[in-house]
C-alpha positions, -999 to 999 in steps of 0.1 A, spaced: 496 394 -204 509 424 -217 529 403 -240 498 382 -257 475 415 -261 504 428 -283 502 396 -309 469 395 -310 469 429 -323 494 422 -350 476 390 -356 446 412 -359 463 432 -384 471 403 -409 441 394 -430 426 358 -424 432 346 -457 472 351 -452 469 330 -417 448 305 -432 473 305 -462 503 299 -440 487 280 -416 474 255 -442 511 258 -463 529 244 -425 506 230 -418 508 239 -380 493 270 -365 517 279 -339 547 276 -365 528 305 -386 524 327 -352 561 319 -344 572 334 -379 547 363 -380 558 372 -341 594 374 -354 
């Protein structure tokens, strides 16, 4: 639990427009979490 609060907070942090970006780019929307998390 611990663990998921913390990325949502960095998720949080990165504007919309950048997921939406990446997301769109990969095409996937874990695969952009998996990069940002690292």
């Amino acid at each position: 639990m611990r663990h998921r609060r913390r990325r949502a907070q960095r998720r949080a942090m990165i504007p919309d427009a950048v997921i939406s970006r990446v997301g769109r780019a990969l095409g996937v929307r874990q695969s952009h979490v998996a990069i940002i998390d690292r």
